[in-house]
C-alpha positions as CSV (number, residue, x, y, z in Angstrom):
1,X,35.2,90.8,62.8
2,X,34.8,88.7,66.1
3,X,30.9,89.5,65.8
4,X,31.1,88.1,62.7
5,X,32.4,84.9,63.7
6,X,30.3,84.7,66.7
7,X,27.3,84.9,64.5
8,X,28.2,82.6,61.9
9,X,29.2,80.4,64.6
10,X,25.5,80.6,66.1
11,X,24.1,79.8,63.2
12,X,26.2,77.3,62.3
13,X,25.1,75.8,65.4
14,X,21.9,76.5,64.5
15,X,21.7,74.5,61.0
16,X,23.2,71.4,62.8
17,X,20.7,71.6,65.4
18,X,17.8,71.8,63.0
19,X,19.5,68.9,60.6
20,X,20.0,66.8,63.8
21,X,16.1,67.3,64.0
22,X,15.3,66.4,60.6
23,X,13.6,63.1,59.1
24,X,17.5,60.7,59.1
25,X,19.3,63.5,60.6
26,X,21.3,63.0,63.7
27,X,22.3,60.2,65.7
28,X,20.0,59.0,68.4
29,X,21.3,58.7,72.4
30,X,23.8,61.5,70.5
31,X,22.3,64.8,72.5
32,X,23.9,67.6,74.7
33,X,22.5,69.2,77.5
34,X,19.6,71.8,77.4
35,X,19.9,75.3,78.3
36,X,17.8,76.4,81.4
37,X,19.6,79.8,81.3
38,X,23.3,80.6,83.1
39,X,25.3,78.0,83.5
40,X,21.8,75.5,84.0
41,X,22.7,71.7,84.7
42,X,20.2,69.0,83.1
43,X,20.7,65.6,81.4
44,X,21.8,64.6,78.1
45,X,19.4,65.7,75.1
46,X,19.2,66.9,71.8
47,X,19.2,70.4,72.9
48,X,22.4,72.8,72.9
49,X,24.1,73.5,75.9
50,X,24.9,76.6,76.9
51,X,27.1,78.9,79.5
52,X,25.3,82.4,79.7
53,X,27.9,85.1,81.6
54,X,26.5,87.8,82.9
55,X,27.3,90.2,86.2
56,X,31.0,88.4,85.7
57,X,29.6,85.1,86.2
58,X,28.9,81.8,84.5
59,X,26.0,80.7,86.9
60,X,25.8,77.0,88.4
61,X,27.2,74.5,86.8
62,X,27.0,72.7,83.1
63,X,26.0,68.9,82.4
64,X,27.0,67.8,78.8
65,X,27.4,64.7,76.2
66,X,31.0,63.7,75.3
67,X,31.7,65.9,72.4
68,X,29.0,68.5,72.9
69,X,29.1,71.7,71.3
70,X,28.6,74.6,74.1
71,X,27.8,78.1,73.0
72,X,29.1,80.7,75.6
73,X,27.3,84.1,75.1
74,X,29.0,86.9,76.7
75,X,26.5,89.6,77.8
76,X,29.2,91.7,80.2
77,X,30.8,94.6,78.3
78,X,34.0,92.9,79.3
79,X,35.4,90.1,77.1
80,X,36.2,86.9,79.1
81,X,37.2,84.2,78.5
82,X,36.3,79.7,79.2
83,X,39.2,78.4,80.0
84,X,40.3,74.6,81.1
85,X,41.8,74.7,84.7
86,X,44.0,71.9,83.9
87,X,45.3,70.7,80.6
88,X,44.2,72.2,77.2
89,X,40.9,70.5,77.4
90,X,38.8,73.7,75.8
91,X,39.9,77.9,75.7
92,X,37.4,80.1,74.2
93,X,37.6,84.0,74.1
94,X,34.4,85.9,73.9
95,X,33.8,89.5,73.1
96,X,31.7,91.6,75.3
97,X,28.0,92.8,74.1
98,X,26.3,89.4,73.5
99,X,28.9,87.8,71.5
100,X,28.4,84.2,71.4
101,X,31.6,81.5,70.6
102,X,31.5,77.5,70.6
103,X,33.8,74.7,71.5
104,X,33.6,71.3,72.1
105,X,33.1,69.6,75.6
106,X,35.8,67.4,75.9
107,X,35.2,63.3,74.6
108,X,36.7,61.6,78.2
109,X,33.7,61.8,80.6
110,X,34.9,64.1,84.2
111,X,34.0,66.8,85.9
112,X,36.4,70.1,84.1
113,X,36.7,73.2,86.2
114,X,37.4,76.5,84.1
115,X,38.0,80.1,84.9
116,X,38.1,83.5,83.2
117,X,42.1,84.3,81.9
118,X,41.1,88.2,82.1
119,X,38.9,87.9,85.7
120,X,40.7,84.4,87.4
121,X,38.1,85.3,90.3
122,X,35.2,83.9,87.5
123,X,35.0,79.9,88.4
124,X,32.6,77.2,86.8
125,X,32.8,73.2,86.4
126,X,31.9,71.6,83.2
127,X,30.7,68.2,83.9
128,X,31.2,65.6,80.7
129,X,28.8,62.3,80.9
């Protein structure tokens, strides 16, 4: 059932990304931050961000637009989890085996650490701008 939601949310993703790129689709200056692979930092664009874990790691750390959408595919056999160090700023559980889940970057620009719930060793720092 979670794989389910995980690829529904991909492709919701998906159809927003491609109406964003669309002839009047889209805000301009309203971008996240491109994907260079796990955990990959870059300025704002009109590219999905993304946190890739893998080896029980979420790699270096993520640059994203206020109110970005970030996917988080999971491809350890483990589930983990993306959790906020302080406050309830974002939580998302992923399944093990490549299944992807979303959430939204928080709105107040800063730099948000986050850890795994299941594996507190597993660090990463969301940076909003």
């Amino acid at each position: 059932m979670k794989e389910v939601r995980g690829r529904a949310a991909l492709l919701l993703m998906a159809a927003l990304l491609l109406g964003g790129c669309a002839p009047g689709g889209g805000s301009p200056g309203t971008g996240t931050a491109p994907s260079g692979g796990a955990g990959s930092s870059a300025g704002a664009s009109n590219a999905a961000a993304s946190i890739s874990i893998k080896d029980f790691k979420y790699g270096e750390p993520l640059t994203v637009a206020p109110g970005a959408v970030v996917a988080v595919t999971n491809m350890d056999s483990a589930p983990h989890t993306v959790t906020a160090q302080e406050g309830k700023a974002f939580d998302v559980e992923v399944d093990g085996g490549g299944a992807t889940a979303t959430f939204t970057a928080p709105s107040k620009p800063g730099s948000y650490p986050y850890f795994c719930t299941y594996h507190p060793n597993m660090k990463g720092t969301l940076t909003v701008k």
